[in-house]
ChimeraX commands (.cxc) that place a marker at each C-alpha (Angstrom):
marker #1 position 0.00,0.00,0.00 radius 0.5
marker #1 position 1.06,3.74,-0.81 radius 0.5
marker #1 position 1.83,5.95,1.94 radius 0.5
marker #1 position -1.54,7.84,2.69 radius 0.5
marker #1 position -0.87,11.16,1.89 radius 0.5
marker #1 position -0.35,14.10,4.32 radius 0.5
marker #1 position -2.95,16.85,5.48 radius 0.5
marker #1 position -5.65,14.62,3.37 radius 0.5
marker #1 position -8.95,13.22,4.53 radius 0.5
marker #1 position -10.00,10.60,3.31 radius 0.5
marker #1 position -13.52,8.95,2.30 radius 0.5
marker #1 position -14.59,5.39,1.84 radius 0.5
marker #1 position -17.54,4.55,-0.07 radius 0.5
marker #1 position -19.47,1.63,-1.20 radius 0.5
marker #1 position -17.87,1.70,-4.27 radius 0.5
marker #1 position -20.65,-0.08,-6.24 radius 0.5
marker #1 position -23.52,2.20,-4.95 radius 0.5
marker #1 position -25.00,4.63,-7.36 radius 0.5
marker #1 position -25.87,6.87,-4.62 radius 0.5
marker #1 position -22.43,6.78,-2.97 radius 0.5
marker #1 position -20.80,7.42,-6.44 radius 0.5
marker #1 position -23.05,10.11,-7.25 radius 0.5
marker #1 position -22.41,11.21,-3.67 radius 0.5
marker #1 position -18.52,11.15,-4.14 radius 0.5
marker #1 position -18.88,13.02,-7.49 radius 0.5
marker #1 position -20.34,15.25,-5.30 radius 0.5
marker #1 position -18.10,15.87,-2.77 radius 0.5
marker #1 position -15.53,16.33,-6.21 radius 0.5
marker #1 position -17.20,18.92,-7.24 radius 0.5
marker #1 position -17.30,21.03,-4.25 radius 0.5
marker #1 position -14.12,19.99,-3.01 radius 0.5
marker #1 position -12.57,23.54,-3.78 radius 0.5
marker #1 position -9.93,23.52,-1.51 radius 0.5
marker #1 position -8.71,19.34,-2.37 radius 0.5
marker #1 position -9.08,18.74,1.02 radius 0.5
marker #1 position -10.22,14.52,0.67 radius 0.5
marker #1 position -8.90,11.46,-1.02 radius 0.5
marker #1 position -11.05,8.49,-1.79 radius 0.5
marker #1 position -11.29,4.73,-1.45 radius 0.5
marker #1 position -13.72,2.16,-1.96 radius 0.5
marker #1 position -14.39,0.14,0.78 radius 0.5
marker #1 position -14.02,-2.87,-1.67 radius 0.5
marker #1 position -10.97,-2.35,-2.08 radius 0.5
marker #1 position -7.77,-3.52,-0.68 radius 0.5
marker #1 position -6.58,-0.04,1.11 radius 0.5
marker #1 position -10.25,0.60,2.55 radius 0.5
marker #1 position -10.24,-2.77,4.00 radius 0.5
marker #1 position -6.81,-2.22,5.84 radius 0.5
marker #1 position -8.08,1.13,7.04 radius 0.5
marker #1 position -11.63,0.13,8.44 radius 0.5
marker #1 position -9.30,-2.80,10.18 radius 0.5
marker #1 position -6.84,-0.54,11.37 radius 0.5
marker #1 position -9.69,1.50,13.23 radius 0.5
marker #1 position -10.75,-1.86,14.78 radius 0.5
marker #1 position -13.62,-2.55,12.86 radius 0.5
marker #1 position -14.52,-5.63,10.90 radius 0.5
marker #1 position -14.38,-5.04,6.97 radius 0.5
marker #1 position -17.40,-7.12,6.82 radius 0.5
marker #1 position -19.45,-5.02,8.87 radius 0.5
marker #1 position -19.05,-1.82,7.12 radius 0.5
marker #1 position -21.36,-0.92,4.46 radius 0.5
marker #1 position -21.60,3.22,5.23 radius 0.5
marker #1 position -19.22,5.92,4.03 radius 0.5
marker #1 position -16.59,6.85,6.65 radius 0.5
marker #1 position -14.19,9.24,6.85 radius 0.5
marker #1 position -10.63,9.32,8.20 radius 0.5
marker #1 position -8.49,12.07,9.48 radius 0.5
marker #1 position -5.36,10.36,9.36 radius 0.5
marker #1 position -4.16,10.56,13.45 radius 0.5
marker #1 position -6.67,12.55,14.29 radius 0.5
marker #1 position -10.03,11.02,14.43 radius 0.5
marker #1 position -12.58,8.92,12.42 radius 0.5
marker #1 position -16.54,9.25,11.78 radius 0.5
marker #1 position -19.17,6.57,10.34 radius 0.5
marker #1 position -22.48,6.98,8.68 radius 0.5
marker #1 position -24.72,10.65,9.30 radius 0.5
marker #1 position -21.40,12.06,11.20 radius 0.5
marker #1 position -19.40,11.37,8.43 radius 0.5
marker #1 position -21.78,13.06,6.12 radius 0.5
marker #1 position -22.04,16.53,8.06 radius 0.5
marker #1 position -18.10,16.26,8.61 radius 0.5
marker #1 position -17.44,16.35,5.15 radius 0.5
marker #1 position -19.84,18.60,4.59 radius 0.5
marker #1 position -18.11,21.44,6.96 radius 0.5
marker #1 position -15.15,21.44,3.83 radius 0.5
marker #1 position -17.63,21.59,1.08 radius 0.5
marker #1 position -17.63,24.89,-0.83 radius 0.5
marker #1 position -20.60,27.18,-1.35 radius 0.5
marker #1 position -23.45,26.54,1.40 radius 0.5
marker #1 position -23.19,23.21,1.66 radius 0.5
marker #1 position -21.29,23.86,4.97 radius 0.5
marker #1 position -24.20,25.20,6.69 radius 0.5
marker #1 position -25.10,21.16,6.79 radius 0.5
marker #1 position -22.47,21.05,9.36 radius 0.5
marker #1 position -24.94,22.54,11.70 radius 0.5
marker #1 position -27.39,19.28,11.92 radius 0.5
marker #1 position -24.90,18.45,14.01 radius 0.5
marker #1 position -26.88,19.08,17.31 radius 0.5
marker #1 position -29.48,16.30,16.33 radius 0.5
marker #1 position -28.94,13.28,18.07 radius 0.5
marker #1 position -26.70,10.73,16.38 radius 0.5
marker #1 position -29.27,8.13,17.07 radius 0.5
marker #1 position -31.79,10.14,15.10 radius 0.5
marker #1 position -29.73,11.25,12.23 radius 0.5
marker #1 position -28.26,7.70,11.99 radius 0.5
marker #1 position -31.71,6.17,11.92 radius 0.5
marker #1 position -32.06,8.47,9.10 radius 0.5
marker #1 position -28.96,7.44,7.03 radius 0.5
marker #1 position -29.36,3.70,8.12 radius 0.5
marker #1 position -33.17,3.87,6.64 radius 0.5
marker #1 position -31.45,5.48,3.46 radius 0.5
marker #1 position -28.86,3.07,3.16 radius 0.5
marker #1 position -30.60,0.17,3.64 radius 0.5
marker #1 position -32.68,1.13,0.84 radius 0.5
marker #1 position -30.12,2.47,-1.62 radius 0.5
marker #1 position -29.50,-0.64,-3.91 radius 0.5
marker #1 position -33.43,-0.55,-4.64 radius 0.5
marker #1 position -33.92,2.77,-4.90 radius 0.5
marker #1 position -30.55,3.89,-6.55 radius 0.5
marker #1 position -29.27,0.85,-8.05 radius 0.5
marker #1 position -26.02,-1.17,-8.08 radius 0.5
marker #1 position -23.07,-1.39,-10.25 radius 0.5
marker #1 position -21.33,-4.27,-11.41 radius 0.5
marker #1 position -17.92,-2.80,-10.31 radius 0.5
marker #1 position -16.42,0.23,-8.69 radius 0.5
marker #1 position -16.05,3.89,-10.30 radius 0.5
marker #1 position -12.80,3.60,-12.48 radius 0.5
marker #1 position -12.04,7.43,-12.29 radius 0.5
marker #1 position -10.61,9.47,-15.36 radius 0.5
marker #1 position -7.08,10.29,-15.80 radius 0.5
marker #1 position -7.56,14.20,-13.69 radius 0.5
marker #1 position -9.05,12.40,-10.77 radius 0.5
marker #1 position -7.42,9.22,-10.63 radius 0.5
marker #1 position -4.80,11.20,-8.76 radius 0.5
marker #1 position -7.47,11.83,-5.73 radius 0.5
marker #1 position -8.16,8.08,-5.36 radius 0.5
marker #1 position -6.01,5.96,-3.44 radius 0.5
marker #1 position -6.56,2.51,-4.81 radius 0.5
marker link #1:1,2 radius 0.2
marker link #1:2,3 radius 0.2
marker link #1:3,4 radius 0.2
marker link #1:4,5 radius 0.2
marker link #1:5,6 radius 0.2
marker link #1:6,7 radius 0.2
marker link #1:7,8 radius 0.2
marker link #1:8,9 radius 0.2
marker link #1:9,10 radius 0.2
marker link #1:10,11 radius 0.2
marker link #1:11,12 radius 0.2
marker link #1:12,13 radius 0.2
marker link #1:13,14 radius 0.2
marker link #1:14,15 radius 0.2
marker link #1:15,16 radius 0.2
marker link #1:16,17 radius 0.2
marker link #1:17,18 radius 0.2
marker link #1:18,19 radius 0.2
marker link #1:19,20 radius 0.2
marker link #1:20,21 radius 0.2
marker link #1:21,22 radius 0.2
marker link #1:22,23 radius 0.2
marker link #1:23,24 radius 0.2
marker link #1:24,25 radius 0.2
marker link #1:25,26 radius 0.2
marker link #1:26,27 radius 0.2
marker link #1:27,28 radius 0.2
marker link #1:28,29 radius 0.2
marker link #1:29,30 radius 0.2
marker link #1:30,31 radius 0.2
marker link #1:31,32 radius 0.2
marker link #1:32,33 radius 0.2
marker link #1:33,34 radius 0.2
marker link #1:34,35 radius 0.2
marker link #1:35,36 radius 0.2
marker link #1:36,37 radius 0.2
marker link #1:37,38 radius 0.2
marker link #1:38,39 radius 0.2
marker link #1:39,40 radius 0.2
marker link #1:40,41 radius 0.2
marker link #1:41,42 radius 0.2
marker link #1:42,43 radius 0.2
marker link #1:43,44 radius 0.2
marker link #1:44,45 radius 0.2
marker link #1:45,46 radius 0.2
marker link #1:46,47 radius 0.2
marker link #1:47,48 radius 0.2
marker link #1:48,49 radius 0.2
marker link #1:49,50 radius 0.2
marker link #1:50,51 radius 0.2
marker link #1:51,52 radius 0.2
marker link #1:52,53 radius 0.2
marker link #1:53,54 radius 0.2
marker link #1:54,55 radius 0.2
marker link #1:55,56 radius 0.2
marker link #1:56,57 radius 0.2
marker link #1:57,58 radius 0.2
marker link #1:58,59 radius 0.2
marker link #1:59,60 radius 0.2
marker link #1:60,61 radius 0.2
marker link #1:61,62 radius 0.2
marker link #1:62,63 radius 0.2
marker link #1:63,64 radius 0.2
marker link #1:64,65 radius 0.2
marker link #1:65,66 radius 0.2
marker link #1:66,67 radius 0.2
marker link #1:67,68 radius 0.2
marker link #1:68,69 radius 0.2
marker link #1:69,70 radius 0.2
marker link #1:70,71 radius 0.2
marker link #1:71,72 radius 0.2
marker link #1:72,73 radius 0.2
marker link #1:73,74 radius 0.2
marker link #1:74,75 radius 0.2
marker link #1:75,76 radius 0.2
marker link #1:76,77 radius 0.2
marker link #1:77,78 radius 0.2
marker link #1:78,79 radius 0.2
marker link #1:79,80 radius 0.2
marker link #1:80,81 radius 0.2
marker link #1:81,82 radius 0.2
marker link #1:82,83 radius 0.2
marker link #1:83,84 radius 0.2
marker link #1:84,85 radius 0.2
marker link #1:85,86 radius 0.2
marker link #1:86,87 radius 0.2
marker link #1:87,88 radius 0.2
marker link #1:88,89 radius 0.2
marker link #1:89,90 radius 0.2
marker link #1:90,91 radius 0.2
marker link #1:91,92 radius 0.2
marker link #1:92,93 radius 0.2
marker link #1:93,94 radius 0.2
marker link #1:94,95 radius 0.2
marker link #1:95,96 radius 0.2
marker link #1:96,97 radius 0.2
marker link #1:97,98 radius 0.2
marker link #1:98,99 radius 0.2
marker link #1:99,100 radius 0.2
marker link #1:100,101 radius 0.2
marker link #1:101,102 radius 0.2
marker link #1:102,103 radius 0.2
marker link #1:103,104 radius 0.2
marker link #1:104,105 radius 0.2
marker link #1:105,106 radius 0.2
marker link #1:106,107 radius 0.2
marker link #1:107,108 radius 0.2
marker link #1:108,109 radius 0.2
marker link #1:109,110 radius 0.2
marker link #1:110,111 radius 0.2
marker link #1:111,112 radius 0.2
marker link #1:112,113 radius 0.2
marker link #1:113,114 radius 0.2
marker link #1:114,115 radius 0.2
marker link #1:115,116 radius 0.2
marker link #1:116,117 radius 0.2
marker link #1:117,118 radius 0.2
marker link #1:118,119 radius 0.2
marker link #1:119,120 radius 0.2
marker link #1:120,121 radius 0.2
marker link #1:121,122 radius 0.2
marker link #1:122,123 radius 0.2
marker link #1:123,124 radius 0.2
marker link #1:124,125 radius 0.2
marker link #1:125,126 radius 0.2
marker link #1:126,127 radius 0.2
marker link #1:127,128 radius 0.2
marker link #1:128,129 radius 0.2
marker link #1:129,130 radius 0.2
marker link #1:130,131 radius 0.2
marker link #1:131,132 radius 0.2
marker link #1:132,133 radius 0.2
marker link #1:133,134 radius 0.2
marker link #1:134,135 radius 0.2
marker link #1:135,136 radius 0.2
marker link #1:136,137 radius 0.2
marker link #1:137,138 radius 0.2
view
């Protein structure tokens, strides 16, 4: 595995989800400041990270995001982390924050337990162009 790189956060995503590709395009788009790098948690350097953070591979099927020795958030949290470093107002999203994380997870878990039906499912992950290959890590 490549050395992660410094000052970079970095998302993992089901990487054959429509929604979470669409959502990752996302996140491209308004990434002004290049502040994440990506993984899928299919592959080979998502799996080592989810284990390094103790947590079974197997059991993960939500995006997470790591701050490399700092700190690392699963499902909603995730969502409204990544959206504090999201240009335009997508930031103000941050602020859901106060809700309980039992009640926004319910809300994501309901979502993502529904998202292969409702959004579809690829046959394999994203295979990024050439000008964004360079933000994914597998």
């Amino acid at each position: 595995m490549n050395k992660l790189p410094e000052n970079k956060k970095i998302i993992l995503f089901d990487g054959v989800c429509n929604l979470c590709d669409g959502a990752v395009q996302f996140i491209i788009k308004h990434d002004k400041k290049d502040v994440f790098r990506y993984a899928s948690l299919q592959s080979e350097i998502g799996k080592k990270l989810v284990a390094e953070r103790g947590i079974d591979p197997e059991e993960i099927d939500s995006i997470m995001l790591i701050e490399p020795g700092v700190a690392y958030y699963r499902k909603s949290t995730a969502a409204l982390e990544i959206a504090r470093d999201l240009s335009g107002g997508y930031s103000l999203l941050k602020n859901f924050i106060f809700i309980p994380e039992i009640m926004r997870d319910g809300v994501y878990d309901f979502i993502a337990n529904n998202r292969y039906r409702w959004f579809g499912k690829k046959e394999q992950c994203m295979i990024p162009t050439p000008e964004l290959k360079a933000k994914f890590l597998d």
